[in-house]
C-alpha positions as protocol buffer text, in pm:
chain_id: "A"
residue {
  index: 1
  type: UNK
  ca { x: -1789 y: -36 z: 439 }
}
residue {
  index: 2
  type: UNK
  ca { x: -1635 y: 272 z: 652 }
}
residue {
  index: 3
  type: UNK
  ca { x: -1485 y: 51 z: 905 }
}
residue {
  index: 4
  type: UNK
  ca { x: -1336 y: -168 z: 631 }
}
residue {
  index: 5
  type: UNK
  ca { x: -1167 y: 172 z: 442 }
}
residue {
  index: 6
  type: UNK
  ca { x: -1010 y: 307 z: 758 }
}
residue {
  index: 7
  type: UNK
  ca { x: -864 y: -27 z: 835 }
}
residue {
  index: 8
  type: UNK
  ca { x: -727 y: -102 z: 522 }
}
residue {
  index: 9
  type: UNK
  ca { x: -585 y: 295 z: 571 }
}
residue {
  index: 10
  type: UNK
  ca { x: -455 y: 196 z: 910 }
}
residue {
  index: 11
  type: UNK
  ca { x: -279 y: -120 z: 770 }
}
residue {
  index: 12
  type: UNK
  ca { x: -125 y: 21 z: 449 }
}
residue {
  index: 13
  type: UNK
  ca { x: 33 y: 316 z: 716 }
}
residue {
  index: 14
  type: UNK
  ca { x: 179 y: -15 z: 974 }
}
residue {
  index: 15
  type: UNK
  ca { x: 325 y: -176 z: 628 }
}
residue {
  index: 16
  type: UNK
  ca { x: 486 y: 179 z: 501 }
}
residue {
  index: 17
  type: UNK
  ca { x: 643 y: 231 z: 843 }
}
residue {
  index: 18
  type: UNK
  ca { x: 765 y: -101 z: 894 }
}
residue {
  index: 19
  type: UNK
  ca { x: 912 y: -168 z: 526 }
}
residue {
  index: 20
  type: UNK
  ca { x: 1098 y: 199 z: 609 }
}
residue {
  index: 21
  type: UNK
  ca { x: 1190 y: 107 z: 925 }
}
residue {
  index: 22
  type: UNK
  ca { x: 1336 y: -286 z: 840 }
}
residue {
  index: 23
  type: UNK
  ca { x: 1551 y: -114 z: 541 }
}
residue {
  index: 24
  type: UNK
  ca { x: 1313 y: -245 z: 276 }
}
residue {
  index: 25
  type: UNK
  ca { x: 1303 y: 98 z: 124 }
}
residue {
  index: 26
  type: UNK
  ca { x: 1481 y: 417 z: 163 }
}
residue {
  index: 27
  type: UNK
  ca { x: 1253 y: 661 z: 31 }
}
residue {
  index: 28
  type: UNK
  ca { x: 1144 y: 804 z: 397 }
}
residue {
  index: 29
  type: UNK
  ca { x: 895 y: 708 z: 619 }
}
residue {
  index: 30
  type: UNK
  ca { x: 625 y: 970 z: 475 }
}
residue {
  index: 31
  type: UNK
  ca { x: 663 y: 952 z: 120 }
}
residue {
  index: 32
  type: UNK
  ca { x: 672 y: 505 z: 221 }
}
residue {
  index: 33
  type: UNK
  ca { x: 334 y: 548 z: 414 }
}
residue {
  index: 34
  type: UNK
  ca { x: 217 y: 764 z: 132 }
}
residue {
  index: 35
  type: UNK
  ca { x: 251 y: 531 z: -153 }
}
residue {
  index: 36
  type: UNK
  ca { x: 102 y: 246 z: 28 }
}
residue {
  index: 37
  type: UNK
  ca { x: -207 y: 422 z: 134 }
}
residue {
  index: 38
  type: UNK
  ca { x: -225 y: 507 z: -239 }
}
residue {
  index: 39
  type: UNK
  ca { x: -207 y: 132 z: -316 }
}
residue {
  index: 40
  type: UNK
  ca { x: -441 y: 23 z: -87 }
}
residue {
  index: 41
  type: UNK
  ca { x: -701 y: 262 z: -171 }
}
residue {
  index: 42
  type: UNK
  ca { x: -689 y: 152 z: -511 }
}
residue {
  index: 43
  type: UNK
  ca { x: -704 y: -199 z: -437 }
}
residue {
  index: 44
  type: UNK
  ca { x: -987 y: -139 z: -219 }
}
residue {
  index: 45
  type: UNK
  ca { x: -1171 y: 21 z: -454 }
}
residue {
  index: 46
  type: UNK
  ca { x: -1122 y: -236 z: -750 }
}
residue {
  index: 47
  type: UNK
  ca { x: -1221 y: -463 z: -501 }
}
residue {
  index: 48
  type: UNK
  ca { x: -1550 y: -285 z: -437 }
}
residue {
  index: 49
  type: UNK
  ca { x: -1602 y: -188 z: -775 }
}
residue {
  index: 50
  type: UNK
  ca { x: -1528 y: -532 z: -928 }
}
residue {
  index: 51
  type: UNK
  ca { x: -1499 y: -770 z: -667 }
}
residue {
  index: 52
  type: UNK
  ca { x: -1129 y: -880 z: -757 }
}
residue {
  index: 53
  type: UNK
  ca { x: -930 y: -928 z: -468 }
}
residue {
  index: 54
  type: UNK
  ca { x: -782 y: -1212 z: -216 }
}
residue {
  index: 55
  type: UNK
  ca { x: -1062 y: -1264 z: -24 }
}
residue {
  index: 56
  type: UNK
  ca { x: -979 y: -1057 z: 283 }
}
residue {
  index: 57
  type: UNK
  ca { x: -935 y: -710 z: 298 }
}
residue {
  index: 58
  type: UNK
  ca { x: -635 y: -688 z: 543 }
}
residue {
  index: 59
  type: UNK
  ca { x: -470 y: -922 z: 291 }
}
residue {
  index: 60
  type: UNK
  ca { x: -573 y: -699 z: 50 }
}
residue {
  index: 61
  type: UNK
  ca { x: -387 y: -388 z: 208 }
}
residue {
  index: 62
  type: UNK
  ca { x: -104 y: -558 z: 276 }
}
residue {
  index: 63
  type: UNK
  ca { x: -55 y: -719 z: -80 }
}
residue {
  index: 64
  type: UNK
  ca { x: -143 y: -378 z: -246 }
}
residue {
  index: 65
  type: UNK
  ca { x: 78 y: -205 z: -14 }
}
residue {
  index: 66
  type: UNK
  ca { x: 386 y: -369 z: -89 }
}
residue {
  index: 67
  type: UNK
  ca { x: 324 y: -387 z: -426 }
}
residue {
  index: 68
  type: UNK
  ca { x: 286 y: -42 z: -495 }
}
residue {
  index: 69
  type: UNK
  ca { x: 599 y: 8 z: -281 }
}
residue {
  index: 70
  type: UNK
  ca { x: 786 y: -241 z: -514 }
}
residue {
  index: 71
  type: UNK
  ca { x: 626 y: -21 z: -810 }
}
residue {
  index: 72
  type: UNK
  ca { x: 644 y: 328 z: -808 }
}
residue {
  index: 73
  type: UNK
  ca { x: 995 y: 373 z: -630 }
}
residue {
  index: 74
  type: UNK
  ca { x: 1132 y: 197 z: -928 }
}
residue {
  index: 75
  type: UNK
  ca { x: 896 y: 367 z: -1219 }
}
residue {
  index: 76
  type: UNK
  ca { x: 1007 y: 707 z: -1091 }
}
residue {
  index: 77
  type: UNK
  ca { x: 1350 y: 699 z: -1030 }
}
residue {
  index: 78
  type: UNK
  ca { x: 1587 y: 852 z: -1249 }
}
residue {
  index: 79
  type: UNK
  ca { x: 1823 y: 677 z: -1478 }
}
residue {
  index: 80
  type: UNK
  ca { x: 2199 y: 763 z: -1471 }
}
């Protein structure tokens, strides 16, 4: 279980750096690596707590991780 939660860690930070990095977001590389670790821990721990998920759980970081990049950029920015 502890090797599976720093992995998923590890792969959420790889997906925040590289979506900064390729221009997929502009929100800087922290506050990018920051939000998907957020998403991945939650998706890890619906996973454990329910068992929904895609079956692995690098597939799970990476799906959660881009969502919740997709996500919160969008529900807190500011409308002009």
């Amino acid at each position: 279980m502890f090797p599976t939660l720093i992995g998923t860690v590890v792969i959420a930070g790889i997906v925040g750096y590289a979506s900064e990095r390729s221009g997929f977001t502009r929100n800087g590389i922290l506050p990018s690596i920051i939000i998907c670790i957020g998403g991945a821990f939650l998706a890890y721990f619906i996973r454990l707590m329910f068992g929904i998920g895609f079956g692995s759980p690098g597939l799970n970081a990476i799906a959660s991780s881009i969502g919740a990049l997709i996500i919160v950029p969008f529900h807190w920015r500011r409308r002009r």
